[in-house]
C-alpha positions, -999 to +999 in steps of 0.1 A: -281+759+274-309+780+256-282+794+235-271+755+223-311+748+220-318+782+195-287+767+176-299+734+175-335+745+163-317+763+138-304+734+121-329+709+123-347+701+093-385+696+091-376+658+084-352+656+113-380+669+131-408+645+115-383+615+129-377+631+164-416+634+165-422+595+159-392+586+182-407+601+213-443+588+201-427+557+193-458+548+173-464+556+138-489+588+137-507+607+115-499+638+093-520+661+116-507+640+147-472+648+136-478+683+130-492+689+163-462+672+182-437+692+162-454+724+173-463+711+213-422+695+219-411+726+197-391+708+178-392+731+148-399+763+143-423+773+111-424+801+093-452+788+062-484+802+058-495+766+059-470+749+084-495+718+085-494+713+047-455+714+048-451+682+072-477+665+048-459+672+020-423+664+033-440+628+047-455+618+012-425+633-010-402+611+013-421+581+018-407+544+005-443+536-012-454+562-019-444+568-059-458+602-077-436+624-101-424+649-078-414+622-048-379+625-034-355+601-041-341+605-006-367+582+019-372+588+057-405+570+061-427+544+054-466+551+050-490+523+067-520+510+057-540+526+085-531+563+074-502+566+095-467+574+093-432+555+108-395+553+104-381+541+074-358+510+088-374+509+124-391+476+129-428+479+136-454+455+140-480+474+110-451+468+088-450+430+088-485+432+080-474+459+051-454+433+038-472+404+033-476+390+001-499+404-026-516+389-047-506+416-077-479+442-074-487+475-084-458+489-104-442+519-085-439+550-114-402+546-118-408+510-133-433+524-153-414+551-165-386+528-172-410+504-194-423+536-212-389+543-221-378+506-234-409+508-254-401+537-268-372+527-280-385+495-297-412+514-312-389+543-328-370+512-341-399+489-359-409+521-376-374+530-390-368+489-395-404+494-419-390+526-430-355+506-448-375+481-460-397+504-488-393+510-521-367+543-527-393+559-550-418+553-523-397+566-496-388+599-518-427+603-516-432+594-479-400+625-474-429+647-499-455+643-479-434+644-445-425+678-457-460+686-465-472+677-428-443+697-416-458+733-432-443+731-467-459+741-495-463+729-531-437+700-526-432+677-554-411+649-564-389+657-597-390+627-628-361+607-628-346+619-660-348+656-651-338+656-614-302+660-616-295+650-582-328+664-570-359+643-557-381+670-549-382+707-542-411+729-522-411+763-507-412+769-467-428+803-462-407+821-430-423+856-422-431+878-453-405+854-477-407+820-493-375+800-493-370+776-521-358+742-506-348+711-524-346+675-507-325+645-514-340+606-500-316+577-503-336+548-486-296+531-475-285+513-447-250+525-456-237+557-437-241+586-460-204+603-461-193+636-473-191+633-511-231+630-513-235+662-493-211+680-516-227+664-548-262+681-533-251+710-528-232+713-562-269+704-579-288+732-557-262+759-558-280+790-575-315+777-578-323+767-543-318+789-505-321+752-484-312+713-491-324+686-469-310+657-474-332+626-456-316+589-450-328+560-435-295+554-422-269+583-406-245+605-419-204+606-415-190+630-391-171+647-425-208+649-439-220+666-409-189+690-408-198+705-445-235+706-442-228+744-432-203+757-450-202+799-451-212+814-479-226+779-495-263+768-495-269+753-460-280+715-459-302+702-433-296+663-424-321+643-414-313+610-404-333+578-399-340+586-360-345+625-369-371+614-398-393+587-368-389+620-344-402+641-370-432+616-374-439+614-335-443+654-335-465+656-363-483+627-356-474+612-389-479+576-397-484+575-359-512+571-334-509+583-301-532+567-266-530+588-237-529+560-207-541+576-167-513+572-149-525+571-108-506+575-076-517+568-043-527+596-024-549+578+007-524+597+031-540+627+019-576+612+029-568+591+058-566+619+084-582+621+117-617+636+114-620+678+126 
């Protein structure tokens, strides 16, 4: 019977022994309450420096309403209003009171994680949606100045009559060299396809190491395919979402607001005075 017991105790879990804890109690019960029982009923057996801290943890990471960034998505209990812990599913008569209506709902971090990411998306769009609708000259000086930002050095835009294919050139310092890199813009709502690349190249070949080649719009999967081609000058694509991401890093043409985001952590407070 001890044998069956050792190998029981053996496979328990911490939650399995949180639950068998509030089923003999049959009341909801603190962290420190919980602990306590664990240890008295030996119901598990701890080997942490902190065994108390563990069952706190497991309650609040497992916890239906309780929402922080490193909460399990797996729930076993519910926290109460009063401090105290119960059974996720187990009727109780604190959690009729729990549910009542609010007059606000606090939005659980998931949602407002979600939201964050919806906004993000619209926002990346609006600014490559402002991005198609400038002028091309105006957008081969917003890829000059991008460039700039970015760590480049001396970048300028080339006069139309003398650019042969070129819209600008700079040099990019790596380590003890400078690398002489020329960019193409085409402000285009049209997918950029592999004959463009090609031309690029073609124009850079022998004068420049690098090409980068910026559109407001995306590039062909035969365009992507010859970008880097061995022993030709490589070219880098940037598309329309690659040239918003670029301006989110460098904080360029962007604004950032760092919002508080808080969780509730009254489980951590609520505990019975020592």
């Amino acid at each position: 019977m001890k044998a069956d017991y050792r190998e029981l105790m053996k496979r328990r879990t911490i939650n399995q022994a949180i639950e068998e804890a509030l089923k003999r109690e049959g009341a909801p019960m603190r962290a420190k309450e919980l602990y306590n029982r664990i240890v008295e009923d030996d119901l598990y057996r701890f080997k942490a420096i902190n065994p108390e801290h563990i069952v706190r943890t497991q309650l609040r990471r497992h916890s239906v309403n309780l929402d922080f960034p490193t909460a399990h998505k797996s729930k076993h209990f519910v926290f109460l209003k009063d401090g105290t812990y119960w059974l996720k599913g187990v009727n109780h008569p604190m959690l009729q009171e729990q549910h009542k209506p609010q007059a606000k709902k606090v939005a659980k971090y998931e949602e407002i994680k979600e939201l964050h990411k919806k906004y993000l998306i619209n926002f990346k769009h609006s600014i490559l949606s402002q991005l198609q609708e400038i002028d091309p000259l105006e957008f081969e000086h917003f890829c000059r100045k991008l460039l700039a930002v970015y760590g480049f050095k001396n970048v300028k835009v080339t006069q139309k009559t003398k650019d042969g294919g070129i819209d600008g050139y700079g040099e990019l310092r790596i380590g003890l060299a400078t690398m002489q890199v020329a960019f193409e813009c085409k402000r285009w709502s049209a997918t950029v396809g592999r004959p463009k690349i090609s031309q690029f190249r073609g124009d850079i070949q022998g004068r420049f190491q690098q090409g980068i080649f910026f559109t407001t719009s995306r590039f062909s999967r035969e365009a992507k395919d010859v970008s880097f081609q061995a022993g030709a000058v490589p070219i880098i694509l940037v598309d329309g979402n690659g040239i918003v991401e670029l301006m989110i890093e460098k904080r360029f043409g962007v604004e950032r607001e760092d919002l508080p985001i808080y969780t509730n952590a009254m489980d951590l407070v609520l505990q019975n005075n020592e």
